[in-house]
Each structure stands twice: as C-alpha cells, then as structure tokens.
TISE-997246 format. One record per residue (C-alpha): x, y, z. Coordinates in steps of 0.2 Angstrom, whole numbers. Layout:
! residues N
MARTI      X      Y      Z
MARTI      X      Y      Z
...
! end
This chain:
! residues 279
MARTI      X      Y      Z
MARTI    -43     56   -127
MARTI    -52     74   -128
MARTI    -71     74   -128
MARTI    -77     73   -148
MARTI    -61     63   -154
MARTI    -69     52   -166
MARTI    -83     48   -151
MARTI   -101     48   -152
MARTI   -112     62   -142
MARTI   -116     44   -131
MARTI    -99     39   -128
MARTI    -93     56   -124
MARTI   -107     59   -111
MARTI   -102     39   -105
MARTI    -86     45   -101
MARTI    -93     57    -89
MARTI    -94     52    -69
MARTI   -110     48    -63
MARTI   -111     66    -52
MARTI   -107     75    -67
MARTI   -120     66    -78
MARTI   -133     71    -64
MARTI   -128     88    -64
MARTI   -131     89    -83
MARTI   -149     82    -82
MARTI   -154     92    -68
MARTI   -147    106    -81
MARTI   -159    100    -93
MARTI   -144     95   -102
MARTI   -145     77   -102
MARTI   -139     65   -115
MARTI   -157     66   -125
MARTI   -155     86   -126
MARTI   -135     86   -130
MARTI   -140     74   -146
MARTI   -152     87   -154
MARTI   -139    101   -150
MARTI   -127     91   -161
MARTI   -138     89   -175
MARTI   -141    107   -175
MARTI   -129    119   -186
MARTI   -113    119   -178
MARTI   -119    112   -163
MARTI   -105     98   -163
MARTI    -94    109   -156
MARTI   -105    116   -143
MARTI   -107    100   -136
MARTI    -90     96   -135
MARTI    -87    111   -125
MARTI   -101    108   -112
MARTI    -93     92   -108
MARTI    -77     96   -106
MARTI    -84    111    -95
MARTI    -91     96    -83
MARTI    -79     83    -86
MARTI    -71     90    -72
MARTI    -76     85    -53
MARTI    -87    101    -47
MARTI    -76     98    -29
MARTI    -60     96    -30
MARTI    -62     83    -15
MARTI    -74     73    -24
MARTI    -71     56    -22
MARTI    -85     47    -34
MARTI    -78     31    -40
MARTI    -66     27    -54
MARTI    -61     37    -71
MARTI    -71     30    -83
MARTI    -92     28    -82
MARTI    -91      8    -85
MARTI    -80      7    -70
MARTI    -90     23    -62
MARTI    -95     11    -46
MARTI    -93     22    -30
MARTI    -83     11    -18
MARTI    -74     -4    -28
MARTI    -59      8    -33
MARTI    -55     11    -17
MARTI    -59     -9     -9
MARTI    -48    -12    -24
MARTI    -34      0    -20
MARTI    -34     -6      1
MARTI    -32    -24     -6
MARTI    -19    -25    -17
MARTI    -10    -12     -7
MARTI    -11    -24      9
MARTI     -8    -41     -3
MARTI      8    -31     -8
MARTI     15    -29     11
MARTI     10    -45     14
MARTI     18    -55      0
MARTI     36    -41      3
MARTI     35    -48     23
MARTI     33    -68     19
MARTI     47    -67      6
MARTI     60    -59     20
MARTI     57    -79     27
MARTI     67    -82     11
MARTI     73    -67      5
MARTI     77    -56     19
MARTI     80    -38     15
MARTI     79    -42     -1
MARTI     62    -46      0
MARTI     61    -26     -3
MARTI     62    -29    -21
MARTI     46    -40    -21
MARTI     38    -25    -12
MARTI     43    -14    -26
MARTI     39    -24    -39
MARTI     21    -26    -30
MARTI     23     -9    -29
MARTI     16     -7    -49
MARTI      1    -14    -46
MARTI     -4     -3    -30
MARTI      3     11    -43
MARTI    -10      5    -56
MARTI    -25      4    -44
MARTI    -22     22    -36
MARTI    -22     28    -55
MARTI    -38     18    -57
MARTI    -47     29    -43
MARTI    -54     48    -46
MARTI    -41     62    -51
MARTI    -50     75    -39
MARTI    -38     83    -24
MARTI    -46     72    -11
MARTI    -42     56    -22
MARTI    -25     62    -24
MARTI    -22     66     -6
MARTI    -29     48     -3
MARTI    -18     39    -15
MARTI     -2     51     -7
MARTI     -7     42      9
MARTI     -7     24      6
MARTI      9     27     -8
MARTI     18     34      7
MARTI     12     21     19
MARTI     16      5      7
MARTI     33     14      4
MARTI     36     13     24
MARTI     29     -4     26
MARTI     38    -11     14
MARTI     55     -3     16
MARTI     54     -5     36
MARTI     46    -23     36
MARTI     60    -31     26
MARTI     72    -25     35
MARTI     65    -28     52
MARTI     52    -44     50
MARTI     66    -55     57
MARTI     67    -44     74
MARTI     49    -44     74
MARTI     48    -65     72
MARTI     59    -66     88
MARTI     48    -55     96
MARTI     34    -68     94
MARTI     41    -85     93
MARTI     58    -84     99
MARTI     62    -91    118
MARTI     76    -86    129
MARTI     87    -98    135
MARTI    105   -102    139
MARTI    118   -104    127
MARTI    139   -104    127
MARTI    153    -93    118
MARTI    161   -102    105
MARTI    176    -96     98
MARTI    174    -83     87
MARTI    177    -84     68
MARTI    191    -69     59
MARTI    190    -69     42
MARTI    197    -55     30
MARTI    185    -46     22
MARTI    187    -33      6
MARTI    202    -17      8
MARTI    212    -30     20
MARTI    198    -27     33
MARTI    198    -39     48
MARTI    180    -47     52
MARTI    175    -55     69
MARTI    160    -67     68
MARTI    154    -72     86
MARTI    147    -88     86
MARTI    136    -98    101
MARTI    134   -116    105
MARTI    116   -119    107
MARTI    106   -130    121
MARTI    106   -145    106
MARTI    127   -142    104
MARTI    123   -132     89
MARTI    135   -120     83
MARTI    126   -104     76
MARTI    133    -85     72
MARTI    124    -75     81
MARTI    114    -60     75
MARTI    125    -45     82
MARTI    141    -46     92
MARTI    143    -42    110
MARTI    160    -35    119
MARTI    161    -54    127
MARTI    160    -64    112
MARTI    173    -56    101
MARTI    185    -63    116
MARTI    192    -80    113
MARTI    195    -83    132
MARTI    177    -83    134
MARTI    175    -98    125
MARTI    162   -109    134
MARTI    156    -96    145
MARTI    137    -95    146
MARTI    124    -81    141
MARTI    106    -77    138
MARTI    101    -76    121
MARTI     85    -78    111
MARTI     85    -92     99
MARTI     72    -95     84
MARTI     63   -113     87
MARTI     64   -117     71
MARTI     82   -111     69
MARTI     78   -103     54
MARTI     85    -84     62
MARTI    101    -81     69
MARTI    103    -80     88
MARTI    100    -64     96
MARTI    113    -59    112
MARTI    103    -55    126
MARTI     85    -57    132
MARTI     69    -50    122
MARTI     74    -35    125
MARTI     89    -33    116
MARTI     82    -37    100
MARTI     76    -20     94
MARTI     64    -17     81
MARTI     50     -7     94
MARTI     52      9     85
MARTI     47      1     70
MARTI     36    -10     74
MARTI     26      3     81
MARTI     29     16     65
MARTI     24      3     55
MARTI      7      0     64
MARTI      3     18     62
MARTI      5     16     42
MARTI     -4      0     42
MARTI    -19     10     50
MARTI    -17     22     39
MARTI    -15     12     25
MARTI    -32      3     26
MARTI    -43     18     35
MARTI    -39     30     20
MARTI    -47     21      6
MARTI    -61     15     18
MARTI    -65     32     22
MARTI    -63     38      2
MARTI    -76     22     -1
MARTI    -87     29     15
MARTI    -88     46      9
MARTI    -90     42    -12
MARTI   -103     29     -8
MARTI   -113     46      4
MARTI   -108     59    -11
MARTI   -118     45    -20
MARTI   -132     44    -10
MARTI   -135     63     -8
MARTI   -134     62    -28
MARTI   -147     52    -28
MARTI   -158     59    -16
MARTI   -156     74    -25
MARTI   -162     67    -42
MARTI   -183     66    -47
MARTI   -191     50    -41
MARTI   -175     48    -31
MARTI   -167     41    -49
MARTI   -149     44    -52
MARTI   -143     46    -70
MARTI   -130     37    -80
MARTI   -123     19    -77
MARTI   -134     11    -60
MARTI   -123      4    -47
! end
C-alpha cells in the first residue's frame, strides 16, 4: 500500500523504520510537525510525498529490522530467518531415515517458510545479499544432504567387518534391460543388497568368497563394499559444512550489524532517545 492510501498521518509515519523515523525528527520533521502540515492547505499531499521520500533505507546496505515499525525489532528478523532456515535442513536430513532422497521434498516444502522469513527482513541491498546467501545455502543443504545423509550415517556409526558374496540377483528391468543386484551374507547369516556393486560380486563363482564391507548396526542402510573409505560422500560433506557456516554466520552478522546501526541511531539522538517504536 502507498503512503496516504486511506492511512492516517500516524500510521503512515508507523509504517516507517525506526532509522528513518530518526532522521525525520532530527529534520524537525517528526510526527507532531507532519500532523500540522496535513491540516494546512494542501498539505496532505506534502506529507505524503516526504514520507515516501524517506520510506526508503538512506543505505542501501542498511540492515535495520523487519518491514513494518510493529515488527521494526533490529535482530529477531534475522534470529528468526537463521532458525527456521536450519529447522528446515534438519527436519529434510531426519526424514532421508525414512524417506531417503526423497526427503528433498520435505526440504522444499520447508523451503516456504525460510522463503517467508527472508521476506519478513529489510529490502535494502545488504538484506538482500543476505537472504541470497542463506537461499543459496539451504538450496545446497538440502539438495546435497538428501542425497548423501545415508553416506554420511556410515561414516559415523557404520563398522567394518567381514562378510561373504552371495549369489547375485538378475532381474529384467524397463526396454528389455538386464539388472544385476549383488547381494552379501552378513556376520548374523543375513542376506542384504549391498549399496553399489563391485567387479567381484557381479560373478556367480564368487559366491561365498569373503570381503570387507561397512555395515549399518542397525541394519537400517544397505551394505557398503569396501572399508570406510569407499563410501564417498567427503566432497560433500565438506561443501556442505561450508554452507552450513554460511548459513548461520550471515544472519548473525545481519543481526550484529542492525542491532550496531541501532545503537549508533541512538546515540546519535538528544538525551540518547530513539524515536518511534522502543525495542
């Protein structure tokens, strides 16, 4: 809605952020003054155009709390944003338990609610540039971490131990294709597919020949041919540590620097008073 659009002079000057309701008063145009300009001959629209003249941030990397003046706390959109982005990646990497890749979807669908709190925070170039960050990082998280959280459990919990070639499964698959499923036969006599297929397995004479492999405890994962090492996932893990960092030091350091521009608003104001809405 455009400042004037059926609003009172107080709610147009309540729609303001808090730094530009500052720079108003220290104007000598604060909300006092801009009411006896309205009642004045044609002094509606003159008011009207002073505020949208400062409904803008006076930086474009001004990064002073949320859109609207009742939600015009410096800090809590960007707490806010960090943690429903990181509930987000944390509800999309429990659901691969269950889902596996799929779980991507529940990343997406979180997705709109990190989407909602990025809109929440400042439209100023450094908010933007902040929200770019953490979209881009959630998008990674997400998309890698549900594809690669099983790789990553056997990293941690899995164990190494012997197993035996069983013999492997053929099955015809769609177009007439021939599929080969190598299966093992676990320490408990367990007979598992395992999670990628070696040049042995695919062999029926090595049936009951034994081999390392990495097994999950709680034999919820597929085995994995090889030790620990053959498991893969690094790469990612390690990318994916970078946008967790990022992830959660953007919208610290957007909380960090719109709670200083407060403060230096503040300081900057008689009797060390801020106007509009107290935090």
């Amino acid at each position: 809605m455009a400042p004037g659009d059926g609003q009172t002079v107080d709610e147009q000057f309540a729609r303001l952020p808090r730094s530009r309701q500052r720079e108003l008063e220290a104007k000598g145009l604060g909300l006092p003054r801009l009411r006896e300009i309205a009642l004045e001959q044609g002094g509606e629209p003159a008011v009207q155009h002073i505020l949208a003249e400062h409904s803008r941030p006076a930086s474009r990397w001004d990064l002073d709390g949320d859109r609207g003046a009742d939600e015009g706390r410096a800090v809590w959109p960007w707490i806010r944003l960090l943690l429903v982005a990181f509930l987000g990646v944390v509800l999309c990497l429990l659901s691969t338990y269950v889902l596996g890749s799929s779980a991507l979807f529940v990343g997406a669908a979180c997705g709109v609610a990190v989407a909602w709190a990025g809109f929440r925070t400042r439209r100023s170039l450094g908010g933007l540039v902040t929200c770019g960050l953490v979209a881009v990082s959630y998008v990674a998280l997400i998309w890698v971490g549900s594809y690669a959280a099983d790789e990553w459990y056997l990293h941690l919990r899995g164990q190494e131990t012997t197993v035996a070639y069983a013999k492997p499964l053929h099955e015809q698959a769609s177009h007439g294709v021939r599929v080969t499923y190598c299966r093992v036969t676990l320490p408990d006599g367990a007979v598992r597919r395992v999670f990628e297929n070696d040049k042995r397995c695919t062999d029926e004479t090595m049936a009951g020949a034994r081999t390392r492999a990495v097994i999950d405890p709680s034999d919820h994962y597929r085995p994995v041919l090889g030790g620990k090492s053959a498991i893969g996932g690094i790469a990612a893990a390690y990318g994916c540590l970078g946008a967790a960092a990022v992830l959660v030091l953007a919208p610290l350091a957007a909380a960090v620097m719109s709670r200083s521009n407060e403060r230096r608003g503040r300081q900057g104001e008689p009797d060390g008073r801020a106007g509009g809405t107290d935090v």
